[in-house]
Every structure is written in structure tokens, then in C-alpha cells.
C-alpha positions in Angstrom: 1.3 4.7 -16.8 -1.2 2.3 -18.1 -3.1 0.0 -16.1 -4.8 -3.0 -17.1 -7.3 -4.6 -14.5 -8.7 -7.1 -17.0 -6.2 -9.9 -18.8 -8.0 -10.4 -22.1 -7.5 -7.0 -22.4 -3.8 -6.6 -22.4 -1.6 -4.9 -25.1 1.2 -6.3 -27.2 4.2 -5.2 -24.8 7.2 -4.3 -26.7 10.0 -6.7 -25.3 8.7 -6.6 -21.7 10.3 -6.5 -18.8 8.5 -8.4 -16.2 8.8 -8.0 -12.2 5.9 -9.9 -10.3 5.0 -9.5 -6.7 3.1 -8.2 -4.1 4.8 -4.9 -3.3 3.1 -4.2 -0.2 4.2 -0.4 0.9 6.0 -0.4 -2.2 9.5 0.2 -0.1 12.6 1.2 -0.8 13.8 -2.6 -1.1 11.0 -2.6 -3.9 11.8 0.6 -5.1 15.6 -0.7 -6.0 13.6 -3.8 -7.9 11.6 -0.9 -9.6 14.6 1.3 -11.1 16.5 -1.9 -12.1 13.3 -2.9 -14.1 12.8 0.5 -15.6 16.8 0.3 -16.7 16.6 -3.0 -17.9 13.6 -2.1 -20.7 15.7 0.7 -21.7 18.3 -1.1 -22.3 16.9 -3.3 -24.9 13.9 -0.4 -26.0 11.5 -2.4 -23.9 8.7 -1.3 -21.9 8.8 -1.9 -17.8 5.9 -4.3 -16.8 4.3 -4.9 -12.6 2.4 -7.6 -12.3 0.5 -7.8 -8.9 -2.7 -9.6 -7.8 -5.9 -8.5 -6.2 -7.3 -9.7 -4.2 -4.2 -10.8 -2.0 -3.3 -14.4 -2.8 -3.6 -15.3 1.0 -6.7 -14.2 1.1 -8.2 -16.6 -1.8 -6.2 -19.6 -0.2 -6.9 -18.8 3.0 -9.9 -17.4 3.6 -10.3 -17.7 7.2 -7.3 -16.2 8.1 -7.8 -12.9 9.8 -4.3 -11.8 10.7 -3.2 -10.2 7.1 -2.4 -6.6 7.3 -1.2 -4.9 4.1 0.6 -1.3 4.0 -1.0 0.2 1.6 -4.7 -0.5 -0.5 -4.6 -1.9 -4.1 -5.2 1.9 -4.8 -2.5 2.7 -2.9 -0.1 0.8 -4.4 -0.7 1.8 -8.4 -0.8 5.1 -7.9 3.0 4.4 -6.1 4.0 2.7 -8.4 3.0 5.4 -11.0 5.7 7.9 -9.0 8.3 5.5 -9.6 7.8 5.1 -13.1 6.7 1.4 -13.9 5.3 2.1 -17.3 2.7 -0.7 -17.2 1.1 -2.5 -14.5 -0.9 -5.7 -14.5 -3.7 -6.4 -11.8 -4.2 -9.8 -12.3 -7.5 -11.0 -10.4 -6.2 -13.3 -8.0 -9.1 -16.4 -7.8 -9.4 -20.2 -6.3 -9.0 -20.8 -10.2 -6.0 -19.1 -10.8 -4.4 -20.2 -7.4 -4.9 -23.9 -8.6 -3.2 -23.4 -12.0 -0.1 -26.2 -12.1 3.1 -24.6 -13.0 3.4 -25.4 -16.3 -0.3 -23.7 -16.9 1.1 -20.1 -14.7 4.4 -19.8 -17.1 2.3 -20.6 -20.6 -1.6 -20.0 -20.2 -0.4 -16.4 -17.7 3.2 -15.1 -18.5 3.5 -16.4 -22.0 0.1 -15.8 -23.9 -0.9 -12.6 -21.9 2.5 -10.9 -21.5 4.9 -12.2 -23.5 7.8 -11.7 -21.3 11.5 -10.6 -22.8 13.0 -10.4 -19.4 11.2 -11.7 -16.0 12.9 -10.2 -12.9 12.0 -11.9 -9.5 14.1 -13.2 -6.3 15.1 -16.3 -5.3 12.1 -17.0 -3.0 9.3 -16.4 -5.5 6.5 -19.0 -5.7 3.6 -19.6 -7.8 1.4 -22.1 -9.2 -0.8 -25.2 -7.1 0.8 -25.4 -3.6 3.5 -23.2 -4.5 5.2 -25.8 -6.9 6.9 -23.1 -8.9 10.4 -21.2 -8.6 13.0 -19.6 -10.2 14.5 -22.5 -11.6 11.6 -24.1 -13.1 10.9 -20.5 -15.1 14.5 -21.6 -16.2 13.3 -24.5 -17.6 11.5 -22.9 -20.1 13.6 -20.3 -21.2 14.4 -21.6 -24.7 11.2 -23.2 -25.4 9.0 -19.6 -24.9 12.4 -16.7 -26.0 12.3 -14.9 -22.6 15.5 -14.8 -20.4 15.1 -14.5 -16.2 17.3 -11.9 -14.0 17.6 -13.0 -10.2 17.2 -10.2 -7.8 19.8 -10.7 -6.0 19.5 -12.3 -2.1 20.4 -9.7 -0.1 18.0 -7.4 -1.5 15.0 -9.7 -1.1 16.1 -10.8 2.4 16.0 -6.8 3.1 12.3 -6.5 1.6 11.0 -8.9 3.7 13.1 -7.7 6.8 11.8 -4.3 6.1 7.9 -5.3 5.5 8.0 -6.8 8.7 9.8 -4.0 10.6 7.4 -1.1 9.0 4.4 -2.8 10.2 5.7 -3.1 13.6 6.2 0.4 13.0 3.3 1.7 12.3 1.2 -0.7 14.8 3.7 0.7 17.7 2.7 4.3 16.2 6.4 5.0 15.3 6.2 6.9 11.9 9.6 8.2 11.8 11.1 4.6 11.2 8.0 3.9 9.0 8.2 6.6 6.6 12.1 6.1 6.7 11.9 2.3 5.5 9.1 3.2 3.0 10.6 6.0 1.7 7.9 7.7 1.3 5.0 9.2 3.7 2.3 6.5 5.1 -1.2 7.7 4.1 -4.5 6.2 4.8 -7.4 6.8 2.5 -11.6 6.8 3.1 -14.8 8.5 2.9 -15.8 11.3 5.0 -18.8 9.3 7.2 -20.9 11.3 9.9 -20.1 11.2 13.8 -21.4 12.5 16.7 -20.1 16.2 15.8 -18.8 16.4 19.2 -15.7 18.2 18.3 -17.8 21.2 16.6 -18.9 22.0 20.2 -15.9 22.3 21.6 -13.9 24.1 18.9 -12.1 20.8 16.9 -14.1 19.7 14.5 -13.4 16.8 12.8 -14.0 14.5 9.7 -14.2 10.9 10.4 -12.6 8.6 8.2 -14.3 5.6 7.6 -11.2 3.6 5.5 -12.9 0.8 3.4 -10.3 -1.9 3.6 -10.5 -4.0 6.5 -7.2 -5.4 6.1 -5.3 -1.7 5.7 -3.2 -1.5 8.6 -4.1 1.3 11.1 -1.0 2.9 13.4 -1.3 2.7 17.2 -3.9 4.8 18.6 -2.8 8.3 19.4 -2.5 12.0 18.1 -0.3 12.7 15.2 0.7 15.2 12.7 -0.7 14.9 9.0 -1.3 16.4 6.2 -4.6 15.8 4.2 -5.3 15.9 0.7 -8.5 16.6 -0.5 -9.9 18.5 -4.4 -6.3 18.8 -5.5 -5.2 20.6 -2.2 -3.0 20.2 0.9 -3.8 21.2 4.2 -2.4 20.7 7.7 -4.2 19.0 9.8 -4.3 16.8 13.6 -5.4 13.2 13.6 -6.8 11.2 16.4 -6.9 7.6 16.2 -8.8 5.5 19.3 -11.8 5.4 21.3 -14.7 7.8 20.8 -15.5 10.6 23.3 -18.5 8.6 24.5 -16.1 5.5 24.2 -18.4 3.5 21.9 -16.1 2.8 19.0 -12.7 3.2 17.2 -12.8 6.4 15.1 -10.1 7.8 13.1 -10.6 11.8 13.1 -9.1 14.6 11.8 -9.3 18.0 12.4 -7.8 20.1 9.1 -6.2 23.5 9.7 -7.6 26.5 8.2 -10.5 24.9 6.8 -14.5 25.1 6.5 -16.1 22.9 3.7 -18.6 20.4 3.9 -17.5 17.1 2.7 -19.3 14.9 4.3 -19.4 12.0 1.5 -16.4 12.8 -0.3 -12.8 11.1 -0.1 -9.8 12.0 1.4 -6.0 10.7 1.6 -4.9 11.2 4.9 -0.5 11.5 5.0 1.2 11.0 8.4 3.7 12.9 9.3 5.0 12.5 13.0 2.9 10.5 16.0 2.7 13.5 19.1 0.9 11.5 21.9 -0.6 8.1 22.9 -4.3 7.7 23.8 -5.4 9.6 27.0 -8.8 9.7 28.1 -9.6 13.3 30.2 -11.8 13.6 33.3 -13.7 16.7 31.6 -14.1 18.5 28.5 -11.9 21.0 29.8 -9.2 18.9 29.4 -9.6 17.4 26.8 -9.8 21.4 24.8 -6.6 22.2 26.9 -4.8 19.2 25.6 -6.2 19.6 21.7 -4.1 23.5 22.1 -1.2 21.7 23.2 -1.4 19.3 20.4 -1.8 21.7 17.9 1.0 23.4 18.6 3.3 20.2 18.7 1.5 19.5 15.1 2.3 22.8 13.3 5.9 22.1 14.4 6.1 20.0 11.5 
């Protein structure tokens, strides 16, 4: 898969195939959009082309607003859309600049000089240009004038995305990971650097790796215990994550304590996959406790 970050820099696509979106979690709604893509520029020996846009476009036109909470990092996203074999995907930088662009300027100056579309697949609902102004039909408009021919994705599939989006991020905020992972179709992970604590849990026989994830606007599951698995040098290994309050209750702190395992990594990045929420929060009267618990847990956690 070939990614291109940088839009003076793009290739001559070879009768492209064009879906453009946000793809938060990647889904299975988006998923479907995906394989009928990946069909489609086969069909007519093309060659499957994402376009999404980083920063999120919210985020550029409204700055201020705090309450955005995306499934899955820029990161996170490519290297999904990797598995499910986009061959080309197009991070366009999203700016004020670009936001203000009139219609006419998005579909000639963006989508017809940089990509040279065949095909543009996109729903019913999809936006673009100053205030929005753009749609489906106007990208009709044009479809003689520039040789490219748009395929609707059909309503009930883009009424299920954004049904879906909204129920996995309930999900995940109310800790349920089961439904989560079932709508995404694939495993929620979380992804950081390896910062220092207070090394509390080497005294007491859990140590931990604190994950310090980068993106403020990553969505974080309720706090709790859970079952994970973590990924780190090309390896997997089992492993128990907290999410909450730290011992001495001074900030949030997402921990993990990785089965079987003795390496020093403070510094270094790990992706972190859930695989089944155990417990809420509980805060214990003693140390005691809190050990006897951490055996219970880990036992509940190997079950998966």
C-alpha cells in the first residue's frame, strides 16, 4: 500500500477509484465501502484510492470545540486500511485554506488535478467545500466536463456507519468491548510511549508500563481492568490493563502489566489490543487488597 502524505507529490493513478471520508474505526460499514472499492478498480484494471484528511476537518473549523473523540489515531487508521487492501491512500492536510475552497475549486484544483478520478464512490450525505456547499449531485454536475463517473453508496449502508460510529463509542466509553470489537470488526487498540510512573506496582509484584497515548482526542474506554494483548518488537504478549486513578490518586494513568515479561522499555512504543473489560474501578483500603484482587484479575485475564 502506498501512502502519500504530501499532494504535490502524488502519482499518476491508473483509472482511480476514489472513496473519500473520514473512516473513523474503520468499521465494518466502512469495511463493505472498502471491498466494493477494491472490486470496482478491478473491474476496469484500476487502482483503489482513500482519501482522508488530517488533521480532522472539525478540528480546523472548529477549533474550540473540545468534545471530538475519534476511534482510532491517523496512524491507526492507515495501517487499517492497509489490512483491507486499499492500494493507495491519500492524507490530504486538512487546513483553514483548504476548508474555505468553494466547490467548484474542491472538484477541479483537489479531485481533478491531483487524482484524476475514474470512479468517485461516496454516500448520499457527503459534504465538502466552503460551508459544506458541496454534494453528490453537484460532483454530477461535472461528470462530462472532467471524464470521471460517481457510484452512490447506497443509504442504508451510510445510515448504518454513522449508527455504528455512534454506538462503538458509547461502547467503548461504557467499557463494553465485546459490542465494540463486534461493530469494528476488528480488536480496539490504543497506542503510546512507555513514560515513567511511580513504580509502585514493582513493589508489590505487578509491574506496570504506563502508556502515555499522544493524541488527546483518542478515545479512552471506561476506567476499569481488562484483558489485552500488547504488541511490542514484532511480538505478542498477554498482558492486564488498568485504566483510572493512580494509587496515590493523583492522576489518570493507563497501565499495563505484560505476562511473562522482563525488558526495559521505558521510551519505546507500544500498541496496546483489548480484548475483554473484567472489572470497574475499585479503590482498596490496603495494599493487601489491592495484591489479592490483581491474582483474581489475572486469572479472569488468562481466560481469554
Amino acid at each position: 500500500m502506498n501512502v502519500y502524505r504530501d499532494l504535490s507529490l502524488l502519482p499518476e493513478f491508473r483509472n482511480a477509484v476514489v472513496t473519500i471520508g473520514s473512516y473513523d474505526g474503520v468499521h465494518h460499514g466502512h469495511q463493505e465501502i472498502i471491498r466494493q472499492v477494491n472490486q470496482l478498480a478491478q473491474d476496469i484494471d484500476g487502482e483503489s484510492v482513500l482519501v482522508t484528511f488530517h488533521p480532522h476537518p472539525r478540528l480546523v473549523v472548529n477549533p474550540n470545540d473540545t468534545s471530538l473523540k475519534l476511534i482510532t489515531t491517523i496512524d491507526e487508521k492507515i495501517e487499517l486500511f492497509r489490512q483491507f487492501g486499499i492500494q493507495n491512500v491519500i492524507v490530504a492536510p486538512f487546513t483553514k485554506a483548504f476548508s474555505q475552497q468553494s466547490p467548484d475549486e474542491y472538484i477541479q484544483h483537489f479531485l481533478v488535478d491531483k487524482i484524476h478520478p475514474a470512479r468517485i464512490v461516496i454516500g448520499y450525505d457527503h459534504r465538502f467545500g466552503n460551508r459544506r456547499e458541496g454534494n453528490i449531485d453537484y460532483l454530477r454536475r461535472f461528470e462530462q466536463q472532467f471524464n470521471y463517473k460517481v457510484q452512490e453508496i447506497e443509504k442504508q449502508v451510510v445510515d448504518d456507519i454513522v449508527v455504528s460510529s455512534t454506538k462503538i463509542r458509547n461502547s467503548i466509553l461504557s467499557g463494553d468491548i465485546k459490542t465494540a470489537t463486534s461493530l469494528l470488526n476488528h480488536p480496539f487498540t490504543v497506542s503510546g510511549q512507555v513514560v515513567r510512573g511511580k513504580q509502585i506496582g514493582n513493589t508489590i509484584g505487578f509491574p506496570t508500563a504506563n502508556v502515555a497515548v499522544e493524541d488527546r482526542h483518542k478515545i479512552i474506554p471506561a476506567d476499569g481492568v481488562y484483558a489485552a494483548r500488547v504488541f511490542y518488537d514484532n511480538q505478542t504478549y498477554k498482558s492486564m490493563l488498568y485504566i483510572g486513578k493512580s494509587l496515590d490518586n493523583t492522576y489518570k494513568t493507563l497501565e499495563v502489566n505484560i505476562f511473562d515479561f522482563n525488558e526495559n522499555i521505558y521510551d519505546k512504543y507500544l500498541t496496546v489490543e483489548f480484548t475483554a473489560h473484567i472489572r470497574g474501578d475499585i479503590r482498596f483500603e490496603s495494599i493487601d487488597a489491592l495484591k489479592k484482587q490483581l491474582a483474581e484479575d489475572r486469572e479472569q485475564v488468562l481466560k481469554y
